[in-house]
Biopython code that builds the backbone (N, CA, C, O; Angstrom):
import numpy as np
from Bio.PDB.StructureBuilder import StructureBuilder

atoms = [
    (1, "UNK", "N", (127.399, 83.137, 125.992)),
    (1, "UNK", "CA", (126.830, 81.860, 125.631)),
    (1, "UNK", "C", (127.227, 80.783, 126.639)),
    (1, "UNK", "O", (126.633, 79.719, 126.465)),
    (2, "UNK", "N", (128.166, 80.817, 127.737)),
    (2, "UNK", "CA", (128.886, 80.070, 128.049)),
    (2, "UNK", "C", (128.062, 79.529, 129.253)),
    (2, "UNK", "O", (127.879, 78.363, 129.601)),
    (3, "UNK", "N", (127.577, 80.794, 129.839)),
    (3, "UNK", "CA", (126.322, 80.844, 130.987)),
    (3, "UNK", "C", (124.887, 79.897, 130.773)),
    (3, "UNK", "O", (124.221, 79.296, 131.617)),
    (4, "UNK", "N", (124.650, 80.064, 128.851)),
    (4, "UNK", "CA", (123.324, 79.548, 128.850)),
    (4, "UNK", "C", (123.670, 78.006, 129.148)),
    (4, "UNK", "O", (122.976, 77.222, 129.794)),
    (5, "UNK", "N", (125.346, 77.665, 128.305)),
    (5, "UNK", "CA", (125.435, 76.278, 128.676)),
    (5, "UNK", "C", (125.477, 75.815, 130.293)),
    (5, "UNK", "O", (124.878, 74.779, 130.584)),
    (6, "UNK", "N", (126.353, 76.755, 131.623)),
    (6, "UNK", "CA", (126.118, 76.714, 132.962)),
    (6, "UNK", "C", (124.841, 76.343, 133.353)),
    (6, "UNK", "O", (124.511, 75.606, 134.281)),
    (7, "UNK", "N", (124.023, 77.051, 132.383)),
    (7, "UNK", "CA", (122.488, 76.848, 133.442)),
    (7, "UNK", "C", (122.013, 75.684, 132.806)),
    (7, "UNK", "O", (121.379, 75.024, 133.629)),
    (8, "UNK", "N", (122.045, 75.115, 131.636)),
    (8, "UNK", "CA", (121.854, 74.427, 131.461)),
    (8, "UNK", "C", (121.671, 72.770, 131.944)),
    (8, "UNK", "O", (120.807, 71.910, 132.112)),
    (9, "UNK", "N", (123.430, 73.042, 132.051)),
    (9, "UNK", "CA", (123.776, 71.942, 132.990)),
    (9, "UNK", "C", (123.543, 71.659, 134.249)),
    (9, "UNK", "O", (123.439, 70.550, 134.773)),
    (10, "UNK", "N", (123.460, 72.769, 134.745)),
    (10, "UNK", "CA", (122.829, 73.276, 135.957)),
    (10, "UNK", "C", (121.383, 72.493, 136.186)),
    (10, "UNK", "O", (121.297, 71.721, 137.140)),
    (11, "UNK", "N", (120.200, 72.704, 135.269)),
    (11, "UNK", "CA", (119.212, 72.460, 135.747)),
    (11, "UNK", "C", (119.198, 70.653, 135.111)),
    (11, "UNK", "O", (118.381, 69.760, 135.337)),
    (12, "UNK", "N", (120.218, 70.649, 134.429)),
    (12, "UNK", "CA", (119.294, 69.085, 134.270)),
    (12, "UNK", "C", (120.716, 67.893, 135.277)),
    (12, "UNK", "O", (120.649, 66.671, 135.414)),
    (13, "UNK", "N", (121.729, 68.746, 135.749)),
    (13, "UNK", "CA", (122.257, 68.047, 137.257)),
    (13, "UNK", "C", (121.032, 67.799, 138.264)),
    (13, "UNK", "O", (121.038, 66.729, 138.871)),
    (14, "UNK", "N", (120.034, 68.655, 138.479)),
    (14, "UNK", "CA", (119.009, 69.107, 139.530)),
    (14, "UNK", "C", (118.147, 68.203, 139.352)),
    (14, "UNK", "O", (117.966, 67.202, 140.045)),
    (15, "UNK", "N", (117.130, 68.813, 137.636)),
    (15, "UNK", "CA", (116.438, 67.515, 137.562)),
    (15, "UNK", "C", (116.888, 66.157, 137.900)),
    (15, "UNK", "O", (116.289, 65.535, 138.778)),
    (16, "UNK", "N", (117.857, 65.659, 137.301)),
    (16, "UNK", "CA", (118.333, 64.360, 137.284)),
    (16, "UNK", "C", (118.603, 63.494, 138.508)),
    (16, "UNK", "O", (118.847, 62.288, 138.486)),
    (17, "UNK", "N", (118.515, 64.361, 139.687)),
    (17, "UNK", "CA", (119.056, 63.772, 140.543)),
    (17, "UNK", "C", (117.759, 63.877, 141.453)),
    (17, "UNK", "O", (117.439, 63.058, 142.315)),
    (18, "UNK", "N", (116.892, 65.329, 141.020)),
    (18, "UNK", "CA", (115.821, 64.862, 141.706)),
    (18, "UNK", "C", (114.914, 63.757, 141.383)),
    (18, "UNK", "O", (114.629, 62.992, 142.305)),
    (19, "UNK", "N", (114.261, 63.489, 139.867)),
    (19, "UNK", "CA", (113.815, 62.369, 139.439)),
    (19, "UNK", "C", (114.630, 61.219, 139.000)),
    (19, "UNK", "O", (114.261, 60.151, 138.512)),
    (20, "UNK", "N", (116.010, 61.726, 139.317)),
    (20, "UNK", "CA", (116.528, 59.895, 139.495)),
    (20, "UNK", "C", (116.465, 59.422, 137.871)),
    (20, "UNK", "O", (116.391, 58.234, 137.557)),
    (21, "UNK", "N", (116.498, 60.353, 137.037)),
    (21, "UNK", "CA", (116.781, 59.501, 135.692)),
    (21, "UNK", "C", (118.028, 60.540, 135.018)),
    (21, "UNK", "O", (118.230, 61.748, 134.892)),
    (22, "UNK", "N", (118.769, 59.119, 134.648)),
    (22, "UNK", "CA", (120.691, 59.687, 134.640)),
    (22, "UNK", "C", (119.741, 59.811, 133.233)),
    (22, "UNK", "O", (118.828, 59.983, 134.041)),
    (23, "UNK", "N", (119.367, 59.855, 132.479)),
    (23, "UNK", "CA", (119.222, 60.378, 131.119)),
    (23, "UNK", "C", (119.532, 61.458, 130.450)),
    (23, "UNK", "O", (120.170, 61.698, 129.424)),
    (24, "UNK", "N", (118.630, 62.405, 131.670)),
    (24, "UNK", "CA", (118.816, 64.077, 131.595)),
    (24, "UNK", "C", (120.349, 64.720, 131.543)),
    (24, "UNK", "O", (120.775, 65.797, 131.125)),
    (25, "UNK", "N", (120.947, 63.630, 132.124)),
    (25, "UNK", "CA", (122.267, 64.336, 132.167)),
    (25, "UNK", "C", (123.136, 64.094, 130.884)),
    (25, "UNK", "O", (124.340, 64.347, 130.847)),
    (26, "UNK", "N", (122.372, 63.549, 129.767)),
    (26, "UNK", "CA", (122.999, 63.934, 128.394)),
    (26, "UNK", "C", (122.327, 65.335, 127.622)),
    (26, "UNK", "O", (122.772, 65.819, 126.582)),
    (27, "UNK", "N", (121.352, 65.764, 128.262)),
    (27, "UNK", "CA", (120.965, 67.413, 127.620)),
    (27, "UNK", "C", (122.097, 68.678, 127.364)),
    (27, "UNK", "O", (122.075, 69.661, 126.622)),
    (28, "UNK", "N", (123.023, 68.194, 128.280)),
    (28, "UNK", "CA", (123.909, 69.371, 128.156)),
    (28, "UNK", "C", (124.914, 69.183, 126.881)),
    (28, "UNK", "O", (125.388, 69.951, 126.043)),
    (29, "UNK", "N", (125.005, 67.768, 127.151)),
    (29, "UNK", "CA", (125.758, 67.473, 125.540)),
    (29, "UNK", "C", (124.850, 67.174, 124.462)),
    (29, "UNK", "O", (125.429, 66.145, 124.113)),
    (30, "UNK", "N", (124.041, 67.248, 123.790)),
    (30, "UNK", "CA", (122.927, 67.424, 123.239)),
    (30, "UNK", "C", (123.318, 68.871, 122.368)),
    (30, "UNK", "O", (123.674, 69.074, 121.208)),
    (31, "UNK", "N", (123.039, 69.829, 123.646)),
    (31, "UNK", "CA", (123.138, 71.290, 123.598)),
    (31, "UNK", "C", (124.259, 71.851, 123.234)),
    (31, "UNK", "O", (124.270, 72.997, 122.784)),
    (32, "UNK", "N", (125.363, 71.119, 123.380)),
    (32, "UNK", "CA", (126.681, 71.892, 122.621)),
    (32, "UNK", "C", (126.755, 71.203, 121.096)),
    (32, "UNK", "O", (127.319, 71.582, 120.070)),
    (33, "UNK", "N", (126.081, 70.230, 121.343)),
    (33, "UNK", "CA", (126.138, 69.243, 119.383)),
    (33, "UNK", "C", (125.388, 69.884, 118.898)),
    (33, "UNK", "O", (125.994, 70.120, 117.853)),
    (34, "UNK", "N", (124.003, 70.665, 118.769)),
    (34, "UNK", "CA", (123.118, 70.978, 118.568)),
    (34, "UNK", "C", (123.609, 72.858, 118.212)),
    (34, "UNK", "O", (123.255, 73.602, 117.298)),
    (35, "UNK", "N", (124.375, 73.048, 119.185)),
    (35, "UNK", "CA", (124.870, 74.559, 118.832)),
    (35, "UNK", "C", (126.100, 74.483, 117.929)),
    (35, "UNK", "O", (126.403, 75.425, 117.197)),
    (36, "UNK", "N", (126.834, 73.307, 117.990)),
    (36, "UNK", "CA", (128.115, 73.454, 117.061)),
    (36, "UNK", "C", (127.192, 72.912, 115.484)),
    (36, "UNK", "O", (127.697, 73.509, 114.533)),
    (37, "UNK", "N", (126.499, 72.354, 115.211)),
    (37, "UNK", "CA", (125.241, 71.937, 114.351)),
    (37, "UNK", "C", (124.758, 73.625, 113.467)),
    (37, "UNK", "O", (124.789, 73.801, 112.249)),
    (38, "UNK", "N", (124.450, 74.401, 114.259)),
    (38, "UNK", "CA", (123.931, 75.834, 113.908)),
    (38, "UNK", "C", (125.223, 76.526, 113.323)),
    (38, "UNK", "O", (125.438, 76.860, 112.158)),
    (39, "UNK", "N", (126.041, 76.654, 114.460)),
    (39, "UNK", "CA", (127.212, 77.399, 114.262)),
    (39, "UNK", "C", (127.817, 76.905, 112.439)),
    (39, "UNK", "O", (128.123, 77.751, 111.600)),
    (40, "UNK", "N", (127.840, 76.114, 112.313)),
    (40, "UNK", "CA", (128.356, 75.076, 111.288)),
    (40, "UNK", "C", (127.762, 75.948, 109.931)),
    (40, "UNK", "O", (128.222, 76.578, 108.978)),
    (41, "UNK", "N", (126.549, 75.591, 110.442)),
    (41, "UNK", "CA", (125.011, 76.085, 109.101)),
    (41, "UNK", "C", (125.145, 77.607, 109.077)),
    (41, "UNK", "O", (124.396, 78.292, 108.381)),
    (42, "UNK", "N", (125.905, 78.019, 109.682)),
    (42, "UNK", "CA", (125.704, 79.884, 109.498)),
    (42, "UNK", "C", (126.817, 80.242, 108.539)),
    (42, "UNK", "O", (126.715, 81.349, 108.012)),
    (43, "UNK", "N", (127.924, 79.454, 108.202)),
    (43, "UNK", "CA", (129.051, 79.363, 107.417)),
    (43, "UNK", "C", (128.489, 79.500, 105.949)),
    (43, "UNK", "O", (127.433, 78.887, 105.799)),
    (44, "UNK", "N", (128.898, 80.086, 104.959)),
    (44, "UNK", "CA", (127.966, 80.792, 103.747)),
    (44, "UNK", "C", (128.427, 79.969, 102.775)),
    (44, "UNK", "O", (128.169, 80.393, 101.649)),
    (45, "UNK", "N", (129.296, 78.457, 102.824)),
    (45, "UNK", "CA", (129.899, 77.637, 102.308)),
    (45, "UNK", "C", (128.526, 76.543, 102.256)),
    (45, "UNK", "O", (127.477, 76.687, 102.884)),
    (46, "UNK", "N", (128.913, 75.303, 101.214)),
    (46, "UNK", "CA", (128.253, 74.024, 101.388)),
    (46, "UNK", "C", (128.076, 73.598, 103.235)),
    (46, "UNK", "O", (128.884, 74.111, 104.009)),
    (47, "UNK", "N", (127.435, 73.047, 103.555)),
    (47, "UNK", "CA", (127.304, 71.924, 104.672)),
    (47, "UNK", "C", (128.489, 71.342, 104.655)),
    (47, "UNK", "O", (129.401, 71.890, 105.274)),
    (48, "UNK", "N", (128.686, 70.350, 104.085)),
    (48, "UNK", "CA", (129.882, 69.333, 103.593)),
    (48, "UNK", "C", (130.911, 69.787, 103.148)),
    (48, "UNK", "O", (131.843, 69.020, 103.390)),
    (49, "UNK", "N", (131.289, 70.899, 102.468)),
    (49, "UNK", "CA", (132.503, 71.528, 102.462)),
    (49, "UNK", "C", (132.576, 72.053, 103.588)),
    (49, "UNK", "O", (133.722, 71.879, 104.001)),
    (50, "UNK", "N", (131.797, 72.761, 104.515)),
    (50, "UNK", "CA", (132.519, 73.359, 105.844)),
    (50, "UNK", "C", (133.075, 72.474, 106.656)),
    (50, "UNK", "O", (133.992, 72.750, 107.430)),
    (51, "UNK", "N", (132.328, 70.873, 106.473)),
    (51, "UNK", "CA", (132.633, 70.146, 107.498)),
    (51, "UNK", "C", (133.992, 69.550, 107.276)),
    (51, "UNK", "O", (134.784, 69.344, 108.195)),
    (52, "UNK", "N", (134.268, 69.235, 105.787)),
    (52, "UNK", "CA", (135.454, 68.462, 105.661)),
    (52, "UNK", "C", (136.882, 69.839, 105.928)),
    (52, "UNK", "O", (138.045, 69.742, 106.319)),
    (53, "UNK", "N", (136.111, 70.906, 105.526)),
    (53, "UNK", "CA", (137.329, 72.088, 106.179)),
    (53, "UNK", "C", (137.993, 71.909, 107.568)),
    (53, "UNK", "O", (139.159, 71.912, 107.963)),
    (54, "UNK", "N", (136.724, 71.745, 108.178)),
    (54, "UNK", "CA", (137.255, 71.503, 109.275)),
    (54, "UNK", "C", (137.717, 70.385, 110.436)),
    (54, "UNK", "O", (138.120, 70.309, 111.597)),
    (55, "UNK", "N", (137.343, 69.527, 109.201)),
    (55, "UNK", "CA", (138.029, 67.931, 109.787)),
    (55, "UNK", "C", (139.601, 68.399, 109.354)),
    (55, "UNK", "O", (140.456, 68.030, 110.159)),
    (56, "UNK", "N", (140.003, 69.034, 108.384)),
    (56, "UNK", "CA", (140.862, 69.043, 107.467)),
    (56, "UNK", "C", (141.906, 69.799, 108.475)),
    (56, "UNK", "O", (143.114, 69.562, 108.456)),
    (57, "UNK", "N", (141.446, 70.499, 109.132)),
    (57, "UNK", "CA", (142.247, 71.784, 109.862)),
    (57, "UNK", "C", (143.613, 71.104, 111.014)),
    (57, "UNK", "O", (143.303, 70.086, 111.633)),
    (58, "UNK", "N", (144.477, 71.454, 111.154)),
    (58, "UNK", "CA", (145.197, 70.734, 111.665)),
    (58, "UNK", "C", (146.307, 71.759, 112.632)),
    (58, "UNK", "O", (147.203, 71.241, 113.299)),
]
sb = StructureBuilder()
sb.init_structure("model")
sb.init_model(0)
sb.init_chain("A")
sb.init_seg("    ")
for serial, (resi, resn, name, xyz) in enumerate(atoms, 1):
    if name == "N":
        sb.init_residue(resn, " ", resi, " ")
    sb.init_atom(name, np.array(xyz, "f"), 0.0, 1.0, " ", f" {name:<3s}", serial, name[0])
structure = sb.get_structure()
C-alpha cells in the first residue's frame, strides 16, 4: 500500500509543478485521510466507538 501512496505523491509533485497549482499537492494527504476513513469503517464496532477507542489509546 505504501507504493500506491509513493505514486501518488509522485504524480501530483509532477502535476503540480507542471500546471503550477500548489493545490494538487494536498491529494496525497487527502489519500491517507480518506484511507485511514475506510480502514476505520472495516472495524465490526460502531463508527464512534472505534473512534473514541482510539483517541482513547495511549
Amino acid at each position: 500500500m505504501i507504493y500506491v501512496f509513493l505514486l501518488i505523491t509522485l504524480f501530483s509533485f509532477i502535476f503540480a509543478f507542471r500546471k503550477k497549482k500548489p493545490l494538487l499537492l494536498s491529494i496525497p494527504f487527502a489519500a491517507i485521510f480518506v484511507y485511514m476513513i475506510v480502514q476505520i469503517a472495516m472495524v465490526p464496532l460502531p463508527f464512534w466507538e472505534t473512534v473514541k477507542f482510539l483517541v482513547s489509546l495511549r
